[in-house]
NUTIPA-295249 format. One line per 5 residues: number of its first residue (from 1); for each residue x, y, z of C-alpha. Coordinates in steps of 0.05 Angstrom, whole numbers, plus 32768, in hexadecimal, padded with zeros to 4 digits. Each point is the difference from the previous one (the first is absolute). Layout:
<rs>
NUM> X,Y,Z | ...
</rs>
This chain:
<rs>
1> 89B8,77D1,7D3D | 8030,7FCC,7FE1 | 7FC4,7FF4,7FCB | 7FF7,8045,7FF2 | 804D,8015,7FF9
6> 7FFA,7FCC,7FC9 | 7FCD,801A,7FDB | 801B,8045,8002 | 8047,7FDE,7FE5 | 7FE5,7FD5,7FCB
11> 8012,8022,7FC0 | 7FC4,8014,7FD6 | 7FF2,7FD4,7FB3 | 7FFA,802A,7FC1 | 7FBD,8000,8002
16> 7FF2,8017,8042 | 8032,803E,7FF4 | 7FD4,8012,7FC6 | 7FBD,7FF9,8024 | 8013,802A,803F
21> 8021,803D,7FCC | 7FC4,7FFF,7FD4 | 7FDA,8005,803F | 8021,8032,8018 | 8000,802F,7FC5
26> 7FBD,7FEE,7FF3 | 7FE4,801D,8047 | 802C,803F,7FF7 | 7FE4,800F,7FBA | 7FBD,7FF4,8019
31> 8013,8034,803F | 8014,8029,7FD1 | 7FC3,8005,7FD0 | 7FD1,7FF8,8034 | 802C,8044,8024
36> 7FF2,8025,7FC4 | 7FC1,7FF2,7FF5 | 7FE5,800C,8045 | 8038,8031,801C | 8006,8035,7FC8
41> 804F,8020,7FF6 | 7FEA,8038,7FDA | 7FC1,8031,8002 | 7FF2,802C,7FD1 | 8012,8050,800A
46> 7FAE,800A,7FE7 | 7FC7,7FD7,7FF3 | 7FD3,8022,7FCB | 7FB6,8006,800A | 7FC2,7FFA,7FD7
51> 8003,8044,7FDF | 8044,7FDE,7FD8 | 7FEF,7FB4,8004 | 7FB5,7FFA,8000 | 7FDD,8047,7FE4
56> 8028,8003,7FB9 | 7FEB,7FB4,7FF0 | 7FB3,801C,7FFD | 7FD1,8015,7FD1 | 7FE0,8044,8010
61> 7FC6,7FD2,7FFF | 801E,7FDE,803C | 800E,803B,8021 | 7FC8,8016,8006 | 7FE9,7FC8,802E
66> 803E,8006,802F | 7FD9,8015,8047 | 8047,8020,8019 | 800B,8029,7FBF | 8044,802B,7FF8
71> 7FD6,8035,8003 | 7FCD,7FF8,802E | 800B,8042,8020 | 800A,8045,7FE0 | 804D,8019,7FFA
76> 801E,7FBB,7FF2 | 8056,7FFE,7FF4 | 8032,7FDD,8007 | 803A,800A,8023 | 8046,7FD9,7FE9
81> 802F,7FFE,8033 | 8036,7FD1,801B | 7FD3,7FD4,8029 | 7FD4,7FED,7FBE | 7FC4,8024,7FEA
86> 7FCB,8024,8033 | 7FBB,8008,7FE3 | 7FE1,8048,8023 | 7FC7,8023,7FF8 | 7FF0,8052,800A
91> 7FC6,802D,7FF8 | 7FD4,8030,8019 | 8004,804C,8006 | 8050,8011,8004 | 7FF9,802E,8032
96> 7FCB,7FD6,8033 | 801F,7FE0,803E | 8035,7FCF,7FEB | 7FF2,7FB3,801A | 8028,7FC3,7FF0
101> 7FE1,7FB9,8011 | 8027,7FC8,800D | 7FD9,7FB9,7FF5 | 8009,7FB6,8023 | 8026,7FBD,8000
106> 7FD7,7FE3,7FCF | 7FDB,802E,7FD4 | 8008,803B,7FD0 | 7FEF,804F,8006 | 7FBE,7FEF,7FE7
111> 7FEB,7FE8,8048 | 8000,804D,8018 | 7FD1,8011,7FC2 | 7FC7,8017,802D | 8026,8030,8027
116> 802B,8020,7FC9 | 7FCF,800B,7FD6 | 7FCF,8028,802B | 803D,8029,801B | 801E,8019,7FBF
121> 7FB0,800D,7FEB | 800B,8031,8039 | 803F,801D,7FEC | 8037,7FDC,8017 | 8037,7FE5,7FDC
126> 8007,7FBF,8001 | 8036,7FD2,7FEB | 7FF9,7FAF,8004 | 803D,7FC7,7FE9 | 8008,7FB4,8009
131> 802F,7FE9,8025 | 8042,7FDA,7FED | 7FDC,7FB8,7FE7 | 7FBC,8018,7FFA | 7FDA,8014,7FCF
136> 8023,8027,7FC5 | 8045,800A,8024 | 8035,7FDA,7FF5 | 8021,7FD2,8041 | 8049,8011,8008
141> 8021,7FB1,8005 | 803C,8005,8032 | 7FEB,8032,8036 | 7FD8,7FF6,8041 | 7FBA,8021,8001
146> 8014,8022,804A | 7FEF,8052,800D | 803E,8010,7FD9 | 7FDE,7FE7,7FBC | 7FBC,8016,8009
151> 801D,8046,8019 | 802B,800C,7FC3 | 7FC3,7FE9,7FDB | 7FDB,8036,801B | 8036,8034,7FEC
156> 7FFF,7FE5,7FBC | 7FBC,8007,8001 | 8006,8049,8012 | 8029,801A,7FD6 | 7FE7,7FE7,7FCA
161> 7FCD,8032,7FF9 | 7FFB,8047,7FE1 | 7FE6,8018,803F | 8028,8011,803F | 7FE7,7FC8,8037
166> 804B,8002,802D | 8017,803E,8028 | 7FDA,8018,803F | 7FB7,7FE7,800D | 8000,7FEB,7FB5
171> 7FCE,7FC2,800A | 7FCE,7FDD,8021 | 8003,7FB3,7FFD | 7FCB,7FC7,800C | 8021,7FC2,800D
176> 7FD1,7FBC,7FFB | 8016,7FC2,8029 | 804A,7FEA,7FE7 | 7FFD,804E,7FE0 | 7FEF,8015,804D
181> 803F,7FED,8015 | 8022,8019,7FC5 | 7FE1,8044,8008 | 8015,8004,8045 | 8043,7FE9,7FFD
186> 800E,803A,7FCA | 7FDE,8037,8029 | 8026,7FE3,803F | 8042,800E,7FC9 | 7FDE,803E,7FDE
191> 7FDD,8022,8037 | 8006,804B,7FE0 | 7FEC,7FEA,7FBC | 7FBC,7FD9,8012 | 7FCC,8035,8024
196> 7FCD,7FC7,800F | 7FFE,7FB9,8003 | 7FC9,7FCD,7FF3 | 8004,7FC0,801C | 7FCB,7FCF,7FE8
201> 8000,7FBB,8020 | 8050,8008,8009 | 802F,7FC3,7FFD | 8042,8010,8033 | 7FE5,7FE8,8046
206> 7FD4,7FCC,7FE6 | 8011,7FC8,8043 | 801F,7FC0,7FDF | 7FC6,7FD3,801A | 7FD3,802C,7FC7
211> 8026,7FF6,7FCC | 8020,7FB5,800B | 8043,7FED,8027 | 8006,7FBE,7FE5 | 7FF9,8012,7FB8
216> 8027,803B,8000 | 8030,7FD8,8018 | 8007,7FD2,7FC8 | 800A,8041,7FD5 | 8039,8017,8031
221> 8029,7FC5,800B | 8018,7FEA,7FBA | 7FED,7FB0,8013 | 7FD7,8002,7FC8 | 8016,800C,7FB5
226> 7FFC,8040,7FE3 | 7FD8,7FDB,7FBF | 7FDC,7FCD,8022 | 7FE9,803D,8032 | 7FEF,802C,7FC4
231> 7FD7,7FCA,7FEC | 7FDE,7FF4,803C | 7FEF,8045,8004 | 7FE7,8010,7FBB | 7FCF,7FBB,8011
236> 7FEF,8018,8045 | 7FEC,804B,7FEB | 7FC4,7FE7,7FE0 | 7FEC,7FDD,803F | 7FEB,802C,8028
241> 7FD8,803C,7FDD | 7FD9,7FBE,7FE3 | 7FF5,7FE1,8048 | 7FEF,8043,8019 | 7FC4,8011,7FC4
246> 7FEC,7FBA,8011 | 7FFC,8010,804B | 7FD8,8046,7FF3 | 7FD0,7FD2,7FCB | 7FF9,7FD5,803B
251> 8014,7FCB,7FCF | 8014,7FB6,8020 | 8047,7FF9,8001 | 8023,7FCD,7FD7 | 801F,7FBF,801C
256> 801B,7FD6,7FBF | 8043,801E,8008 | 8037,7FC4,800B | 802B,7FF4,8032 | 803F,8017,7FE4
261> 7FDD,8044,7FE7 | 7FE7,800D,804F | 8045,7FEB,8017 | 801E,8038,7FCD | 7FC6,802D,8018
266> 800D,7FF6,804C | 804B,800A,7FF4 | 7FF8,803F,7FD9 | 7FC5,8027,8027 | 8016,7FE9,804C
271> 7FC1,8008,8020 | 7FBA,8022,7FFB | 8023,8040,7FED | 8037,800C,7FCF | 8026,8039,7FCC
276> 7FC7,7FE8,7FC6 | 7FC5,8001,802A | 8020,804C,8011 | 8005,800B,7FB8 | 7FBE,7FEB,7FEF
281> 7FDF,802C,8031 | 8010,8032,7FD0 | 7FD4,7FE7,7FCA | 7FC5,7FE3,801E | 7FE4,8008,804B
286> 7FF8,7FB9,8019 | 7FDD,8011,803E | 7FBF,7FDC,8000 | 7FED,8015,8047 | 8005,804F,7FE8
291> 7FBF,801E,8002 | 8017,8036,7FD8 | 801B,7FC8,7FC4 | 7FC2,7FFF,7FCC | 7FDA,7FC5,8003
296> 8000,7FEA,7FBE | 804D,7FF5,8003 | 8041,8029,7FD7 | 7FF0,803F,7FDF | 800E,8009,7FBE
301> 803F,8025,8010 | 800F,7FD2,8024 | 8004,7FCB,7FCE | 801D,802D,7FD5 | 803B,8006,802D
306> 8009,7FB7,7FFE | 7FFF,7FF2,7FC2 | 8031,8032,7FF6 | 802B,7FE2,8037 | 7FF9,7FB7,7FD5
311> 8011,8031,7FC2 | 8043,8019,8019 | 800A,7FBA,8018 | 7FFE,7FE3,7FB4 | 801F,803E,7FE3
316> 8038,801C,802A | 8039,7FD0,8010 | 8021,8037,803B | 7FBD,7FFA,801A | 8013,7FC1,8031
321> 8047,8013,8009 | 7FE7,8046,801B | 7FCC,7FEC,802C | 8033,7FC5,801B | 8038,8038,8012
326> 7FC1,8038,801A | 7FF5,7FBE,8033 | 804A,8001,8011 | 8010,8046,8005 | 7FCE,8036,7FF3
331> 7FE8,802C,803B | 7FC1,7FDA,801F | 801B,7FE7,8040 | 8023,801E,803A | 800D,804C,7FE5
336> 7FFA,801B,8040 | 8038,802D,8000 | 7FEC,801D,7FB9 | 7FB8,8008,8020 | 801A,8029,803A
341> 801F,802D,7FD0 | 7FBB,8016,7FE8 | 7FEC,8022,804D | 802E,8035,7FED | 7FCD,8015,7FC1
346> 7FD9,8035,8010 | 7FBB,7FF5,8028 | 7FCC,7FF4,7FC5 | 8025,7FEE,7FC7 | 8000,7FB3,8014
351> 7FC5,7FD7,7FEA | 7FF6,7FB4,800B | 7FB8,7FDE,7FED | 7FFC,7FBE,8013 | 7FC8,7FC8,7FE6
356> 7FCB,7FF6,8044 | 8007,7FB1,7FE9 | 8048,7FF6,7FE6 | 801D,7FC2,800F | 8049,801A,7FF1
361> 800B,8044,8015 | 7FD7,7FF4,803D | 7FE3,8048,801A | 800E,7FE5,8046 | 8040,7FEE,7FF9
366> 8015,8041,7FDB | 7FE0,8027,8035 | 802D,7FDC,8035 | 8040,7FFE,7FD6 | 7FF9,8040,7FD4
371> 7FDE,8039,8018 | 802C,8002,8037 | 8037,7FFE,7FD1 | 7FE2,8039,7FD8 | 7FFC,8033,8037
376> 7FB2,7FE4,801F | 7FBC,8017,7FE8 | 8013,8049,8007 | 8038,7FFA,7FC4 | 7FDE,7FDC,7FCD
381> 7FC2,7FFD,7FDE | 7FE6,7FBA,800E | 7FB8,7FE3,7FE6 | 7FE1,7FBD,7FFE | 7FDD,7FEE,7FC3
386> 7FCF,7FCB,7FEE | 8018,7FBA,7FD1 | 8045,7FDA,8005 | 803F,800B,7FEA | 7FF1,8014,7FBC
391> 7FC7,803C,8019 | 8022,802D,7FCF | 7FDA,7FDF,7FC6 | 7FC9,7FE3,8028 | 7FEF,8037,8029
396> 8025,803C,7FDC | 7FC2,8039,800D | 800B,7FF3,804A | 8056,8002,7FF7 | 7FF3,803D,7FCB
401> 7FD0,8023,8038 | 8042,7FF9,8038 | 802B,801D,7FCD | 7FD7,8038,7FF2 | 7FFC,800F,8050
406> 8045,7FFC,8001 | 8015,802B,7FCB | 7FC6,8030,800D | 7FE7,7FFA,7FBE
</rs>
């Protein structure tokens, strides 16, 4: 003790003064910078997407060749509001049966392409838009992507046509995974204005050991910086749709990666199952035990899909930061109470399809958590279809054959 009182009394030289200050301010500028470069201040009120940052810098040359075009379906606008820019598309006979669809995590409108189609060829009205961060609509910076957002999107949406689609019974909507829950979190909200609901696949009761505890937990907990998790996600998007084609092409797996990349990996997925193997199931099927999965591997859609998934990741920068807040906040898990809202629809107008072989929205699951929920069989309209989680594209005459049954057309 007497040695150490000593040491603590000794008075400090010059030089050592100097050393330990400069030390000091060193390690706080370095907090500092490395705080604002990891732990952004600011965001920005919108992030702008392709159709201002990307689509002007082409030649129409080059615009030709974009797969995802600006106007890849009929009716194309845009709509400026507060939120940023939201890319929609309407057509079909003005006075036909009035249908909104409302796409995935991951993807653009162009995923429900092979049911919208055939419907407004038989005389419904359809109407189709991207998301906030996906596709042609801008990603509002500084809000959370919860129901609230995606609801008032939907409004926007709305009334941004010349057509009445709000007052009593004044739409149909078909809601696709993430846009499942979306769709029936607004009719839970809007139950006079939506006369039947679609639910394809549905996000909102998808059990937590589907869709990844640990690595929605990284997302959740803020332990991880906002950049270095933006970057981790923008690498770790491409992962999965790849490993999955690879799976279906029955392709040997890949084993060079280092150490430090399947540390990052490990970290980031937390398991077998995580939020980007849940995203990818959008784009590409990766069950290779599906006897109902073509032999030869992806479809063509299907690879269209994902390269238009690796597209948005190149060309929109709200891209990452939207899907990274949908993870946090959007409706996929645990909207039971919103769900039991829906029993009080009338018997009929409730539809839910679910892929025979989906890994995510499992048809067993939902038939133990949902239908209940919903009011049992004798409520709602339920069918099992063949494929996965992305059937709408992969097995769309069977889905488009349950909606005509449905709406008796």
């Amino acid at each position: 003790m007497e040695s150490l009182s000593k040491c603590l009394d000794a008075p400090s030289t010059p030089g050592a003064t100097t050393a330990i200050a400069t030390t000091a301010l060193a390690t706080i500028a370095l907090m500092t910078l490395t705080r604002y470069a990891l732990w952004p201040s600011s965001k920005p009120t919108v992030i702008r997407g392709p159709l201002t940052t990307y689509i002007p810098r082409l030649s129409r040359a080059e615009r030709e060749k974009v797969t995802y075009s600006p106007d890849y379906y009929p009716g194309a606008r845009d709509v400026v509001t507060p939120y940023g820019n939201i890319h929609v598309y309407e057509y079909g006979p003005e006075d036909g049966r009035k249908v909104l669809f409302i796409h995935g995590i991951s993807t653009t409108c162009m995923t429900m392409q092979d049911i919208a189609r055939p419907l407004a060829e038989k005389g419904c009205r359809v109407m189709l838009f991207d998301l906030f961060g996906r596709g042609y609509s801008d990603a509002p910076g500084d809000l959370e992507y919860d129901t609230r957002l995606y609801v008032t999107q939907i409004l926007l949406v709305l009334a941004s046509s010349k057509l009445s689609w709000t007052g009593e019974a004044g739409l149909s909507i078909v809601g696709y995974s993430l846009g499942g829950g979306i769709a029936a979190n607004f009719a839970a909200a809007f139950p006079h204005m939506v006369e039947t609901l679609v639910l394809l696949a549905p996000a909102g009761l998808i059990r937590p050991e589907n869709i990844g505890r640990a690595s929605r937990l990284i997302f959740t907990t803020g332990l991880v910086p906002e950049r270095l998790l933006a970057r981790l996600t923008k690498w770790r998007l491409r992962q999965p749709i790849d490993r999955a084609v690879s799976k279906r092409a029955r392709r040997p797996s890949s084993s060079s990666s280092s150490l430090a990349v399947a540390a990052v990996r490990q970290a980031i997925e937390g398991g077998d199952e995580s939020v980007f193997d849940a995203a990818a199931q959008e784009a590409v099927d990766p069950n290779d035990d599906n006897e109902e999965a073509l032999p030869q591997g992806p479809t063509p859609f299907e690879r269209t899909v994902e390269g238009v998934v690796h597209w948005t990741l190149d060309n929109h920068d709200g891209f990452v930061p939207a899907f990274m807040s949908t993870i946090r906040s959007a409706p996929m898990m645990g909207q039971h109470e919103h769900w039991r809202q829906l029993a009080r629809r009338k018997p009929g107008t409730t539809a839910v399809l679910l892929g025979r072989h989906d890994q995510l929205v499992q048809k067993d699951d939902y038939a133990e958590d949902a239908l209940p929920l919903l009011g049992g069989g004798d409520n709602v309209f339920w069918r099992v279809v063949p494929g996965a989680h992305n059937f709408p594209f992969t097995h769309a005459p069977q889905a488009l054959e349950c909606l005509y049954e449905f709406w008796g057309m």
